[in-house]
C-alpha positions as CSV (number, residue, x, y, z in Angstrom):
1,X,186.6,127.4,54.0
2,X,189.3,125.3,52.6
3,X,189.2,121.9,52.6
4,X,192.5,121.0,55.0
5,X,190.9,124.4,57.2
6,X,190.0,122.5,60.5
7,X,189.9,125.8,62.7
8,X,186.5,125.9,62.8
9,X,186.0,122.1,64.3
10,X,188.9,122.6,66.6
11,X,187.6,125.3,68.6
12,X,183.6,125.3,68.2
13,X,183.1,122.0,67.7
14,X,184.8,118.7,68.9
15,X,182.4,116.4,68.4
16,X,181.2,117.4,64.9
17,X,184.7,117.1,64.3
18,X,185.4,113.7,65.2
19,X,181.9,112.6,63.5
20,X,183.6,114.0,60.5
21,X,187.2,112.2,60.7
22,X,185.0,108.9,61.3
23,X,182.9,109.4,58.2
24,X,186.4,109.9,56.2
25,X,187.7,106.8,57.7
26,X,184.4,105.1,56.8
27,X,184.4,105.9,52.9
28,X,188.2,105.1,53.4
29,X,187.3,101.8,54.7
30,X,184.6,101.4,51.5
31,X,186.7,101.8,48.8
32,X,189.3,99.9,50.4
33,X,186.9,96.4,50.2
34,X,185.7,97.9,46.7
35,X,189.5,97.2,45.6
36,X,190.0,94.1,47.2
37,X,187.0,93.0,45.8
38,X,187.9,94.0,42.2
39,X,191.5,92.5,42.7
40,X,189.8,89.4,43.9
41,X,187.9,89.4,40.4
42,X,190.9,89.7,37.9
């Protein structure tokens, strides 16, 4: 399965699917205080 494939979460499983999207938007949301924090530094 390729990684933009989202066939599989689509039809067999909706709610794995959006647990998935919300743990992207989570390490999203990480690394985005991770770089405000090292821009606040230098």
């Amino acid at each position: 399965m390729s990684l933009f494939d989202l066939s599989h979460f689509k039809e067999n499983c909706p709610v794995e699917a959006r647990n998935y999207f919300k743990e992207i938007l989570n390490k999203l949301e990480s690394i985005e205080r991770r770089l405000d924090s090292l821009e606040k530094k230098s």
